[in-house]
PyMOL CGO cylinders between C-alpha atoms (Angstrom):
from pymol import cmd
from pymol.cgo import CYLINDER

trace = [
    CYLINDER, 17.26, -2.59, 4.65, 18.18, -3.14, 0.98, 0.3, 1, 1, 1, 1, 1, 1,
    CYLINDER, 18.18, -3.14, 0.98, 19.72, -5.77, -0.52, 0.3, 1, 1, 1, 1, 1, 1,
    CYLINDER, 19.72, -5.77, -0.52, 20.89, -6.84, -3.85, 0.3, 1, 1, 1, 1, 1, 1,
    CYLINDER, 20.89, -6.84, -3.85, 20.91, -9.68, -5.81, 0.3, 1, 1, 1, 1, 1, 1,
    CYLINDER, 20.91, -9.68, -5.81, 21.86, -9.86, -10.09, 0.3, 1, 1, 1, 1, 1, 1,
    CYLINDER, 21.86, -9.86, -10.09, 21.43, -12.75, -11.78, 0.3, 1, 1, 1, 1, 1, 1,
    CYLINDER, 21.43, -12.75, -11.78, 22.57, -12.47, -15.02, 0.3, 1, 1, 1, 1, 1, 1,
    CYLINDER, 22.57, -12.47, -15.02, 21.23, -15.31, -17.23, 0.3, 1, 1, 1, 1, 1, 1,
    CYLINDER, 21.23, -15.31, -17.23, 23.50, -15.15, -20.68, 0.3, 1, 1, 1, 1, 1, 1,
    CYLINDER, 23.50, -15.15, -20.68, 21.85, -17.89, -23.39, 0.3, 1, 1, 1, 1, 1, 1,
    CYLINDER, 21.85, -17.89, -23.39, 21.00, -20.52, -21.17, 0.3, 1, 1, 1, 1, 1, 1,
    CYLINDER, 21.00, -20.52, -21.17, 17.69, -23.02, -20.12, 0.3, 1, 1, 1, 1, 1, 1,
    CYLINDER, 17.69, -23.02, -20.12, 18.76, -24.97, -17.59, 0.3, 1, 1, 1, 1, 1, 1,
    CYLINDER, 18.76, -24.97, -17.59, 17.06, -28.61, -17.46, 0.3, 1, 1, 1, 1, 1, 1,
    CYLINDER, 17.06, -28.61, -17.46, 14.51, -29.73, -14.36, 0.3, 1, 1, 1, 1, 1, 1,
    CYLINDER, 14.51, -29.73, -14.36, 17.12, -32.03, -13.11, 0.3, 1, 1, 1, 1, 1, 1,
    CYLINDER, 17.12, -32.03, -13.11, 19.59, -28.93, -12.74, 0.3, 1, 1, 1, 1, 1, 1,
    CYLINDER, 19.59, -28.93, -12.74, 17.04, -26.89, -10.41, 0.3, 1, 1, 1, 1, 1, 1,
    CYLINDER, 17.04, -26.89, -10.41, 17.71, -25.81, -7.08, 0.3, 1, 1, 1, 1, 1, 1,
    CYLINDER, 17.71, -25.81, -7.08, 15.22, -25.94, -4.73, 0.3, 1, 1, 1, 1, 1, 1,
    CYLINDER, 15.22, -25.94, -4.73, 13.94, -22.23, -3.60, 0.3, 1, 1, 1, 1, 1, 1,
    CYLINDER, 13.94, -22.23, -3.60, 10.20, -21.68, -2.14, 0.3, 1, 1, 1, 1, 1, 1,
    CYLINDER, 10.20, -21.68, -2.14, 8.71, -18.22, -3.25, 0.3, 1, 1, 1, 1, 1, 1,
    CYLINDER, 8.71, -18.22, -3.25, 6.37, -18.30, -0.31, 0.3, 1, 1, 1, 1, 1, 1,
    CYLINDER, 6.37, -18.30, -0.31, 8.40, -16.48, 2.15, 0.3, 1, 1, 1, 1, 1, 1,
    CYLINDER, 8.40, -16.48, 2.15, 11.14, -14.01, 2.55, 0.3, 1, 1, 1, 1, 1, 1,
    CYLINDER, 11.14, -14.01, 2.55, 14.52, -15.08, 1.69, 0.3, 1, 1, 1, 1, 1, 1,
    CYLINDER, 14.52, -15.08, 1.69, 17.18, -13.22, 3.72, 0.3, 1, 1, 1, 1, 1, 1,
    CYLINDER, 17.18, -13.22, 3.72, 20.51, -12.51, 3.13, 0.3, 1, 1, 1, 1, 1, 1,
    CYLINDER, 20.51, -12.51, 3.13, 22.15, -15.35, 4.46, 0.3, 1, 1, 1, 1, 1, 1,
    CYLINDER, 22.15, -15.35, 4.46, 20.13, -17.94, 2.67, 0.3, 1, 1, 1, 1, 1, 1,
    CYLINDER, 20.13, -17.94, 2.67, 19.88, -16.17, -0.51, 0.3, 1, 1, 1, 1, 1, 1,
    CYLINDER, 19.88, -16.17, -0.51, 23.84, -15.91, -0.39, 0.3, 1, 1, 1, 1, 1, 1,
    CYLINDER, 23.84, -15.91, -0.39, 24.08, -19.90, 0.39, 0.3, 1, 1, 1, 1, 1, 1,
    CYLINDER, 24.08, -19.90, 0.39, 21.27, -20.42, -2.31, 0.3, 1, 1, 1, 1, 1, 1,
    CYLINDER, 21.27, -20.42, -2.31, 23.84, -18.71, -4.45, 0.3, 1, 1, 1, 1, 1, 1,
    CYLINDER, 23.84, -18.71, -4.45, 27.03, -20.88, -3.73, 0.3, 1, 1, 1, 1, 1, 1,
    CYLINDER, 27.03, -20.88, -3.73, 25.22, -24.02, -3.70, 0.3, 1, 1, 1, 1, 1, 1,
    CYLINDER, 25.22, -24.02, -3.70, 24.08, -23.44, -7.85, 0.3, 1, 1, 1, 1, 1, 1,
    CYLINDER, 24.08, -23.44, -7.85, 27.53, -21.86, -8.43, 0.3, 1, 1, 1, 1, 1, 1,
    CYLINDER, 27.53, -21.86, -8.43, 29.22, -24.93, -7.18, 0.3, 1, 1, 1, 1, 1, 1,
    CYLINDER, 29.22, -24.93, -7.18, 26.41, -27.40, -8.10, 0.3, 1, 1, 1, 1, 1, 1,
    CYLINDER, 26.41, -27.40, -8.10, 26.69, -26.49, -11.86, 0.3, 1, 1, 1, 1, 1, 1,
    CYLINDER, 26.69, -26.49, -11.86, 30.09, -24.57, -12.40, 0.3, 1, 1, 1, 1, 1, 1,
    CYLINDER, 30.09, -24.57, -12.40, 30.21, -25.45, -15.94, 0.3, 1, 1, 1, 1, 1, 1,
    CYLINDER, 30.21, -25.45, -15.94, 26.39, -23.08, -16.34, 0.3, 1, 1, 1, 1, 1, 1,
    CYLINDER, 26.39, -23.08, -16.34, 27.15, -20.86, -13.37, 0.3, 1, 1, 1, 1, 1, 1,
    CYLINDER, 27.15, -20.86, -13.37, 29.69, -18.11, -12.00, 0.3, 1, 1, 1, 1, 1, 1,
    CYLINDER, 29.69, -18.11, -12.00, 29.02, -16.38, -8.62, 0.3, 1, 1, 1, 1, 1, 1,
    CYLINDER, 29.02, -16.38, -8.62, 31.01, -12.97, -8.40, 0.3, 1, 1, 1, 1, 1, 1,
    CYLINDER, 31.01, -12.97, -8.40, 31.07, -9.99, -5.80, 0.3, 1, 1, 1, 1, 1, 1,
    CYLINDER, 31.07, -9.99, -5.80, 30.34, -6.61, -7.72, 0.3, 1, 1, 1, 1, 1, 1,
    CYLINDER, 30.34, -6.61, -7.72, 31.37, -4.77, -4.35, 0.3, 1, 1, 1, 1, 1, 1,
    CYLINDER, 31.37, -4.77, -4.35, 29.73, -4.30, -1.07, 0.3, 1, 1, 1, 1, 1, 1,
    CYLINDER, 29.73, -4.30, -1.07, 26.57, -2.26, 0.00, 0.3, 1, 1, 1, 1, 1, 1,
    CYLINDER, 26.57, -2.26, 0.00, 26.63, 0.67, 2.04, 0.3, 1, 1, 1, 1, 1, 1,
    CYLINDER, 26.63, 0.67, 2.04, 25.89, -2.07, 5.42, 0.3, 1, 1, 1, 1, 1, 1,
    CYLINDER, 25.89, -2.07, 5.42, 28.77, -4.16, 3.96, 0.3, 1, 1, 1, 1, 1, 1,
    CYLINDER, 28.77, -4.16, 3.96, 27.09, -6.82, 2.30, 0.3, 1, 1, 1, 1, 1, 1,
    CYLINDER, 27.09, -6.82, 2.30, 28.35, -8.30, -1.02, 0.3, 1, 1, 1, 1, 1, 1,
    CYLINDER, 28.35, -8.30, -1.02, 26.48, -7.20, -3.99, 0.3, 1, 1, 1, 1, 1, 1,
    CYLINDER, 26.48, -7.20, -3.99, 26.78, -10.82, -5.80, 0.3, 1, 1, 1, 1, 1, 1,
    CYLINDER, 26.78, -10.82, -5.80, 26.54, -11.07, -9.57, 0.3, 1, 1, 1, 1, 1, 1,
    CYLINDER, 26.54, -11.07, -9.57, 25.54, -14.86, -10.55, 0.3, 1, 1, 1, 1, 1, 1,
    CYLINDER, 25.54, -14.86, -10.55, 26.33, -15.50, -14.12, 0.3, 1, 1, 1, 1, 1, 1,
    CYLINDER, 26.33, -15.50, -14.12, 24.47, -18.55, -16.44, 0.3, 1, 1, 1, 1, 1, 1,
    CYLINDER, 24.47, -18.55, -16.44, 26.08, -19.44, -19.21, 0.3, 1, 1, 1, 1, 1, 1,
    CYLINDER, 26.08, -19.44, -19.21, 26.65, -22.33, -21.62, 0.3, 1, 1, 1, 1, 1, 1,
    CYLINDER, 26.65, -22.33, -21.62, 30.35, -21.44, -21.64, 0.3, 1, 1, 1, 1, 1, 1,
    CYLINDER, 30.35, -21.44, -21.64, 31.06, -24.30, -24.22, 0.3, 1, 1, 1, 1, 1, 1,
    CYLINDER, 31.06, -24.30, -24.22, 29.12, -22.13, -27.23, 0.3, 1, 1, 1, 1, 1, 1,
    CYLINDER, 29.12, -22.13, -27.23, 31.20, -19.33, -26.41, 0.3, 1, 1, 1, 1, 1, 1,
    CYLINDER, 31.20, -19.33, -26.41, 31.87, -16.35, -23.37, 0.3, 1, 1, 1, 1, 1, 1,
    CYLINDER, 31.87, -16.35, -23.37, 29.64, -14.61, -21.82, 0.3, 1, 1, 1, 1, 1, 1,
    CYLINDER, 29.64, -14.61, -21.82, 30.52, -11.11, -23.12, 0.3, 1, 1, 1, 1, 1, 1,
    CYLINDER, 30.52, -11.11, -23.12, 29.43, -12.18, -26.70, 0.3, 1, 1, 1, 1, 1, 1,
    CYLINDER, 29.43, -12.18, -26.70, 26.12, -13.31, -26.13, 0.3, 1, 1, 1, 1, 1, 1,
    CYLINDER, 26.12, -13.31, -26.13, 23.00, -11.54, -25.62, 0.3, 1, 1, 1, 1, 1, 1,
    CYLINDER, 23.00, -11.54, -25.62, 21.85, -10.85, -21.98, 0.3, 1, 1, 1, 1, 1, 1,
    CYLINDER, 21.85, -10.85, -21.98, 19.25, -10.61, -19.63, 0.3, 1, 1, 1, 1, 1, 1,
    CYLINDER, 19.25, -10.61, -19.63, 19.77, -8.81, -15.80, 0.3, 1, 1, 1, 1, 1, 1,
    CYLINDER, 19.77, -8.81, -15.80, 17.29, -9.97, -13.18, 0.3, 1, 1, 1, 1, 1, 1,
    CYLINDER, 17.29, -9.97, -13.18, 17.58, -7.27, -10.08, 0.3, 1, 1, 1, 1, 1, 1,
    CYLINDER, 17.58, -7.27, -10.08, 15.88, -8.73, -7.28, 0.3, 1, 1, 1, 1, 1, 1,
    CYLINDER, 15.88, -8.73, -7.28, 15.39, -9.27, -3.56, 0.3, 1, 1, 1, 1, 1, 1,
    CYLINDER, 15.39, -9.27, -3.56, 15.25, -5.87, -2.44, 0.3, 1, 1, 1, 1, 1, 1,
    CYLINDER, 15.25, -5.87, -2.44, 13.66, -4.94, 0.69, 0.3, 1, 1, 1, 1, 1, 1,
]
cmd.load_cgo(trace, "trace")
């Protein structure tokens, strides 16, 4: 099974008080990694944009979360960085 995840973090540190709390000592499937998603989109939608970039070939969403500062300007005119992750 392989699953996709892109976080793309666009000129942006976010504070201790703005964490979420995720454990690295275990697998995170699907599910939770999709609800881990929505909770920091919607905990901090002024930093954070969860999008669907399509769906994989099993018909999951391939989501794109976005971090940005969107008060010093979009996105598309700042300089990037693309984390790939939880594939299995």
């Amino acid at each position: 099974m392989r699953v996709l995840f892109f976080i793309l973090a666009v000129g942006i540190a976010l504070p201790a008080s703005a964490q979420l709390p995720l454990t690295f000592d275990r697998y995170h499937g699907f599910d939770e990694m999709t609800a881990f998603l929505r909770q920091a989109a919607a905990a901090h939608p002024d930093l954070a944009a969860l999008a669907s970039l399509g769906r994989s070939h099993q018909g999951r969403e391939l989501w794109l979360l976005t971090l940005t500062n969107r008060k010093t300007g979009p996105p598309e005119e700042k300089p990037a960085l693309l984390i790939d992750g939880c594939l299995d």
